[in-house]
N, C-alpha and C positions, 0 to 999 in steps of 0.2 A: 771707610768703615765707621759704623754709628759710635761715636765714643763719649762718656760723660766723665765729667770731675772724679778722679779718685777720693774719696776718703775713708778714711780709717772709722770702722764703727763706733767705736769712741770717743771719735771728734768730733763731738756736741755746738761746740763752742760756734763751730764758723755754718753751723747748717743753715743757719737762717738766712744768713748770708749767698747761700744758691741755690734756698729751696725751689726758686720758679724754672734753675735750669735741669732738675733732674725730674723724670717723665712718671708720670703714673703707669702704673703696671696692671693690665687685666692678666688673669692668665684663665679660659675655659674649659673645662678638660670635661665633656664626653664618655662616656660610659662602652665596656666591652665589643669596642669597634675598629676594624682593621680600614685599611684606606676605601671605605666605600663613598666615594666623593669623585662628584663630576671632574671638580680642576685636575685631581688625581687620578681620571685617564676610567674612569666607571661608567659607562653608558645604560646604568640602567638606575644609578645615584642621581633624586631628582634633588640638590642641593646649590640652592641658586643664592644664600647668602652667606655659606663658606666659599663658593667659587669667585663670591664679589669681593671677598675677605683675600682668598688668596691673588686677586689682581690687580689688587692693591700693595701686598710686600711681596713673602717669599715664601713659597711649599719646599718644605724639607722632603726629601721620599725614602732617607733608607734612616729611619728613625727606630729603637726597640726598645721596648721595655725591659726592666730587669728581671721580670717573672712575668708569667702571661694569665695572673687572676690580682685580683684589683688590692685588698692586703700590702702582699710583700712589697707590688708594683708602687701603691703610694707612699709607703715606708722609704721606698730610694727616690720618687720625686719629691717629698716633705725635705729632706737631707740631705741628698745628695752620694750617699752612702750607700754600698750593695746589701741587701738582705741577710746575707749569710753572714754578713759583718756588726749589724746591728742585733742579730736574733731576732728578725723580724721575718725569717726565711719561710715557716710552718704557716700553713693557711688555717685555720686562724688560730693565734694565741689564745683566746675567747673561748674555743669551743673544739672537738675534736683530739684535742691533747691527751697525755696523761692527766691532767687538772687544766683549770682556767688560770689563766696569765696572764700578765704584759711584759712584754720585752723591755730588758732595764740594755738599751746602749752604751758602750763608753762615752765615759763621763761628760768631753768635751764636745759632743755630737750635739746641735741645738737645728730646733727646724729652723730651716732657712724665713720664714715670713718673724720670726724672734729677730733674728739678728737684722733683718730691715725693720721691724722697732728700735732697735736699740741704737739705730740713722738716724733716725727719725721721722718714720714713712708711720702712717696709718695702714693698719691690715683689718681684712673681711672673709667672710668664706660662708659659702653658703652649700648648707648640706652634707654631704660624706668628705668626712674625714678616714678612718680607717686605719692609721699609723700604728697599732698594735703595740706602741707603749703607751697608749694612755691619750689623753687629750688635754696636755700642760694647759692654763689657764693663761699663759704666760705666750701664747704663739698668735692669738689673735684680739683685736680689741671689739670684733663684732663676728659674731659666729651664728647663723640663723639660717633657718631649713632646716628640715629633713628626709629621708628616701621617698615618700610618697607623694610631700606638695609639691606643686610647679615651685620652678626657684624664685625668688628675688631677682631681679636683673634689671635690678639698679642699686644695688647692696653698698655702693660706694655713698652713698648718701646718707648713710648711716653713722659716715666717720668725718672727723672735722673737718672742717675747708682749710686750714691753716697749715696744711702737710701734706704732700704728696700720698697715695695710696698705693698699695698693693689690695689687690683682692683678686679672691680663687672664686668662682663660681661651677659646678658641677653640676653638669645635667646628665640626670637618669633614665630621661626618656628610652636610650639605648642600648638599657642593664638587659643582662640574660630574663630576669623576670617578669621580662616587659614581652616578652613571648607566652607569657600564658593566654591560655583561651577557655571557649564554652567548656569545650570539650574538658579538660583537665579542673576547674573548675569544677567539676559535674561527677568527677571519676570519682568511684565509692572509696578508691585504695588512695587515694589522697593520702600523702601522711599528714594527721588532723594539727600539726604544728604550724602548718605551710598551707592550711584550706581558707583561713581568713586572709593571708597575702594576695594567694590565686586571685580571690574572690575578687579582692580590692580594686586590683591590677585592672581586673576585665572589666571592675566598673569604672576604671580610672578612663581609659580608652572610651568606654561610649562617652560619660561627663564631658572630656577635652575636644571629642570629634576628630581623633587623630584616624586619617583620609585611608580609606583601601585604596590608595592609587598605584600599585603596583602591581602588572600581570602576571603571576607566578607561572605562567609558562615561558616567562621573556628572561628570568632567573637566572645565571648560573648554576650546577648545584655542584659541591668539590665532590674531586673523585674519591673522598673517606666517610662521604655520607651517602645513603642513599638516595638514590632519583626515581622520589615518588611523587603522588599529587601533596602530603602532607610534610614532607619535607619543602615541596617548591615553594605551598603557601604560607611554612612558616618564616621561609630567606625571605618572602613578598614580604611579609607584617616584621620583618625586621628592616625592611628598606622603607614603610611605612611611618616606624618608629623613627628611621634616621630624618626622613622629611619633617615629623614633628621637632625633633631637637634642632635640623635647621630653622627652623622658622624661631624658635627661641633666641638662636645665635644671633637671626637677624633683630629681633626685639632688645636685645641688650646693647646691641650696634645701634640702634638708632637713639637709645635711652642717651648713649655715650655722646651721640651725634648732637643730643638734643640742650645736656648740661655743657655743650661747647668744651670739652675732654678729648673730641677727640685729637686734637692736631697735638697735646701732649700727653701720649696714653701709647706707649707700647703693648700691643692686642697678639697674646700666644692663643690659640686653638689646636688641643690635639684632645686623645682618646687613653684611656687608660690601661689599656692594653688590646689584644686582639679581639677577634669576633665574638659571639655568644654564644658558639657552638660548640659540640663534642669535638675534639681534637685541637682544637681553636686556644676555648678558653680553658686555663688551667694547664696549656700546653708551654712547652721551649724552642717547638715548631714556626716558623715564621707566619702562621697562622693564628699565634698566640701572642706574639712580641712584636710584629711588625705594625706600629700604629703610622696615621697621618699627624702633621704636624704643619704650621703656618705661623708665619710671626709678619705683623706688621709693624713697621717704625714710623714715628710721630715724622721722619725724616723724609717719609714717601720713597725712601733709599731703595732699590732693586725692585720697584715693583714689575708682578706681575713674572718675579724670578722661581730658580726654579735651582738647589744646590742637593748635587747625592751625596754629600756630606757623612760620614759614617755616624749617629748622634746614639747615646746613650740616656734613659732616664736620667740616670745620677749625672748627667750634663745639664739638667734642668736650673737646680740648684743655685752651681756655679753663672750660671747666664745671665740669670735673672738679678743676682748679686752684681754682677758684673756693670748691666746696665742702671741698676741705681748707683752706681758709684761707693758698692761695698767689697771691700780685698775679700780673695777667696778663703775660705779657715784651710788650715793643715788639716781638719778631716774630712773633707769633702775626697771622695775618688773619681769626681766627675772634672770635666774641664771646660771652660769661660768657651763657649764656639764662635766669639766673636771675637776673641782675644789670643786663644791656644791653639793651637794645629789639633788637627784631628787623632784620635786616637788609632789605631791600627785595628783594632779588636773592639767588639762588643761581646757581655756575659751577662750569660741568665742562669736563674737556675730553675729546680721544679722540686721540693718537697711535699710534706703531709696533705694530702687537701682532704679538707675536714677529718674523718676520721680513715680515709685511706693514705695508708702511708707512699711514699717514694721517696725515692732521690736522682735525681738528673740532673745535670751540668754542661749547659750549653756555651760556645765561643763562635763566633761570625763574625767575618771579616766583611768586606765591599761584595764577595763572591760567594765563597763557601761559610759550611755550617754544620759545626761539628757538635756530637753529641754522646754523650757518656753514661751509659745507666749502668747506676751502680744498685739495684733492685732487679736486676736483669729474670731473676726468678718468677717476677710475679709481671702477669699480663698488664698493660699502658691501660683497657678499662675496667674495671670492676665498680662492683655497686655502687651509684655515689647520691647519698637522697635528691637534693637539691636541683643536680643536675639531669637526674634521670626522669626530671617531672616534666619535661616540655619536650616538644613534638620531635626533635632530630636526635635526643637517646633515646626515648621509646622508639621510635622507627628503629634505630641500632639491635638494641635488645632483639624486637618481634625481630627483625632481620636473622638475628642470629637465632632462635629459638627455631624457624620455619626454613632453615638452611638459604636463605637466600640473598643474606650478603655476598659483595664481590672479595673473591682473593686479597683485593686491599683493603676492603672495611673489614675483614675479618680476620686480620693480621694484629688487628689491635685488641683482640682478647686472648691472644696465646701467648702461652709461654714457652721458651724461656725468649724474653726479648734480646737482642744484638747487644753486648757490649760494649761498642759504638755505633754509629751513625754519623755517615757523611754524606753532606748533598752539595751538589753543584743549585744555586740558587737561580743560578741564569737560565740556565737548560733544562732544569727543575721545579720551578715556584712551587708547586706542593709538597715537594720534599717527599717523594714516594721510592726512589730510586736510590737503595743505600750503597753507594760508593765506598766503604768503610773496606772491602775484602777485593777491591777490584785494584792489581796490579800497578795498570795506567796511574793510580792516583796517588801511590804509596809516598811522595815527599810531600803531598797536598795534607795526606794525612798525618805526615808526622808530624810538619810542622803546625796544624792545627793544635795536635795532641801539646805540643810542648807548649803553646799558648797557655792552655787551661791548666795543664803540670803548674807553669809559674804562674798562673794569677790563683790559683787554691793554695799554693805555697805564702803568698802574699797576705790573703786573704784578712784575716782568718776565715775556715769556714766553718762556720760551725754544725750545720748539715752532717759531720761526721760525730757529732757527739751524741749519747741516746738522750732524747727531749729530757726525761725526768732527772737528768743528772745534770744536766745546763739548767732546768729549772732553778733546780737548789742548788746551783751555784751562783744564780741571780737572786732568788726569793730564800734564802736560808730557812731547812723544814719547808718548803711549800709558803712559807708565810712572806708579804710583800713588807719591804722596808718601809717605812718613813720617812719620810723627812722632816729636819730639824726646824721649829719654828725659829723664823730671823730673829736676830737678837737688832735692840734699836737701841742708837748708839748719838746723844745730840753732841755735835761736833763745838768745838770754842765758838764759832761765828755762827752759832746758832744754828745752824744745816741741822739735817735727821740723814742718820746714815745707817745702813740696814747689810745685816751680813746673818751667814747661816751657814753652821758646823755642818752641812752635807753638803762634799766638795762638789764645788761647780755648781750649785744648785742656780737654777732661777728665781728670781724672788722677783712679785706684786705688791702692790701697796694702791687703798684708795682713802683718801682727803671728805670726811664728814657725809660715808658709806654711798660715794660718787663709784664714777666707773674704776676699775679696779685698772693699774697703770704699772708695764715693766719699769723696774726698779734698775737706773742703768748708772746715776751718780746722786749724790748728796742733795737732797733740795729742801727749801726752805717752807714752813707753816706759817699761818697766823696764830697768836697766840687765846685756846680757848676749842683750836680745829681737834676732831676726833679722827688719829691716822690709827691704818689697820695692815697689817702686813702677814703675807704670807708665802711661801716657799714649792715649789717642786724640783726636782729630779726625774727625768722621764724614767718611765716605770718603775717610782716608786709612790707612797701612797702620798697625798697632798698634807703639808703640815697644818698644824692645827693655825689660829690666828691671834698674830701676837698685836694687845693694843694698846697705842699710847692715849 
């Protein structure tokens, strides 16, 4: 088993002492895509620099997200914590709500790339973020990109040589929006909010030369979508799109290759939740949660492996802490996968997406996958702008308008829905065949049932509260806290020591208006330096700045 020096995040003192044995950390994580990769068993996945990545360490294959639209999903990998737990459950705080928000977490909840600052690790990240309380200034020391350029990928070079790194890099190439085409572009009922993205998008695609090479007759198409010429060729331009993000993966592999990182560089690769499609994304459906995932070790340990491993997002967290040699927090709910047993259970859930509400609550074992709607009244599609602009919900819709959906694509506009759902995942993978009323399965079912009984019990969840009264009970009146400017404090021996009457907060500070640096212990000026400090609380407003 790969293992490195424990140390306590606050043991400053001895870091330097084993900086060169603890690994730099890539983590890649991919946009709205379920395992469509060659190593992962897809034959029509043209992905020849994730297949060389996975033959190198190890493919995780029974990996899920904690929600299956990108929001709540990177809320629980940033943390390590369930959605429903942090108030990051509603897609999106931002928008869609009763008002616009951010999720205020408890208090002691800090993103995981913070607390490898506060080791000692340089962090990066390029492009979407998304964590729905806010974007503490205090979680990265270089943060660049955004949704529309090609990434950075080589963003590590942006941070000092003198510390090991972590850095996130995301690639978009393979977001639901990266489906738009002429057609939709061109369409007069655009809603004109979303006509300059379309636009962009399809110019983005010629600009890059990202390749039609894929025959949308050689497609799969699932049996909840239709199987038309316009659905095929929209699953082709998203297998398209996945060939472009490989070919990025392998550019950043080679960048890695090239600054001789990689023999100590621990390289994770996954996706941020499932497909791009109706039922897929925004689902608790293994369509929506089931991503791929790969980890390679500087150790060359298991390559070319291959573990079904039960993995949760919120195991991200803990892992990644694990191998820089940082103890797990008490509020992680995820577990170390190279250091803890597996869990028995995985949970999702599904509420608001944008402004259509739900609530659903999914639990999956190695087999089955149980699921609980507690909105049972109201139909799994109704209107959703966003999603209903590309080619497989309009196909949905015309389907349904012209009677020609099958018994199962049109099961998902009626009401009242099953107040559960059970599926055998083996004998199932699409999850169409609800087991929930069938006899044979009744201890399969209860004991799932009691799964999800005790982990909402645990939880909290908040999912059961109405948004506007969780609001104001985070944002008092609708209105967001602040946070207290630190107060600066010079100690006898001359140190500057910085503390701030809003518990837990994180506090920054930068030295004669240089890069802005977590505030982790006392440290020393020259005398005549202009130091500047400042404060956050996730989700609450950033304090003003206090200077000495």
């Amino acid at each position: 088993m790969f293992r490195f020096l424990l140390v306590s995040a606050l043991a400053l003192s001895s870091l330097s002492a084993f900086a060169a044995e603890r690994p730099n950390i890539l983590l890649i994580v991919a946009e709205d895509m379920s395992p469509r990769v060659g190593a992962f068993g897809d034959k029509v996945a043209n992905t020849p620099n994730i297949d060389a990545l996975a033959a190198q360490g190890t493919k995780y294959t029974q990996v899920f997200t904690a929600a299956g639209v990108c929001a709540p999903s990177r809320s629980a990998l940033i943390t390590g914590v369930q959605p429903v737990k942090l108030l990051t459950h509603q897609m999106r705080t931002g928008s869609g709500g009763p008002i616009s928000y951010e999720a205020v977490p408890p208090a002691q909840v800090k993103a995981f790339p913070e607390l490898l600052r506060r080791a000692g690790y340089a962090t990066a990240n390029v492009a979407k973020k998304d964590y729905q309380f806010g974007e503490p200034f205090t979680i990265w020391d270089q943060d660049v990109g955004n949704f529309m350029a090609d990434p950075d990928t080589a963003v590590w070079r942006l941070l000092p040589k003198d510390k090991p790194f972590f850095a996130m890099i995301n690639l978009m190439a393979t977001h639901e929006s990266r489906l738009a085409t002429e057609e939709v572009a061109n369409d007069p009922d655009l809603p004109k909010r979303w006509g300059p993205m379309v636009k962009a998008i399809v110019q983005w695609r010629k600009d890059k030369g990202v390749e039609a090479i894929t025959d949308p007759t050689a497609v799969q198409v699932p049996v909840f979508l239709p199987d038309n010429a316009k659905v095929r060729q929209t699953i082709a331009q998203f297998y398209d799109n996945i060939h472009y993000m490989d070919k990025q993966v392998g550019e950043i592999l080679e960048n890695l290759k090239a600054d001789g990182l990689d023999g100590n560089t621990v390289v994770i690769w996954t996706t941020d939740h499932g497909d791009a499609f109706p039922r897929s994304k925004r689902a608790v459906y293994d369509s929506g949660l089931h991503v791929p995932m790969v980890i390679r070790l500087p150790s060359g340990k298991n390559q070319g492996g291959s573990s079904d491993r039960l993995v949760s997002f919120v195991d991200l967290a803990p892992t990644i802490l694990g191998l820089a040699g940082v103890d797990k927090p008490s509020f992680v709910d995820g577990v170390d996968i190279f250091n803890e047993p597996a869990t028995p259970y995985v949970f999702a859930a599904r509420d608001r997406m944008d402004s259509v509400p739900d609530r659903v609550r999914a639990v999956r074992d190695e087999r089955y996958k149980y699921m609980r709607n507690m909105m049972a009244d109201l139909p799994y599609f109704r209107p959703l702008m966003f999603r209903d602009m590309f080619p497989a919900a309009r196909a949905l819709w015309s389907g349904l308008a012209n009677e020609s959906l099958t018994e199962q694509q049109a099961i998902y506009f009626k009401a009242p829905r099953p107040a559960e759902e059970l599926y055998d995942t083996n004998n199932d993978p699409q999850e169409t065949i609800n087991l929930a009323a069938n006899p044979e399965y009744a201890n399969v079912l209860q004991r799932m049932r009691g799964a999800a009984d005790m982990w909402l019990s645990e939880v909290p969840d908040w999912g059961v509260e109405n948004e506007l009264e969780m609001i104001h009970s985070i944002w008092p009146n609708g209105i967001q806290p602040i946070t207290m400017a630190p107060s600066v404090i010079t100690k006898e021996d001359g140190k500057i020591e910085l503390t701030s009457q809003t518990y837990n907060a994180s506090i920054g500070y930068r030295i004669n208006e240089g890069d802005w640096q977590l505030y982790v212990t006392p440290f020393n000026i020259v005398t005549g330096d202009k130091v500047e400090a400042k404060a956050i609380r996730y989700g609450y407003k950033e304090s003003a700045v206090t200077v000495l």
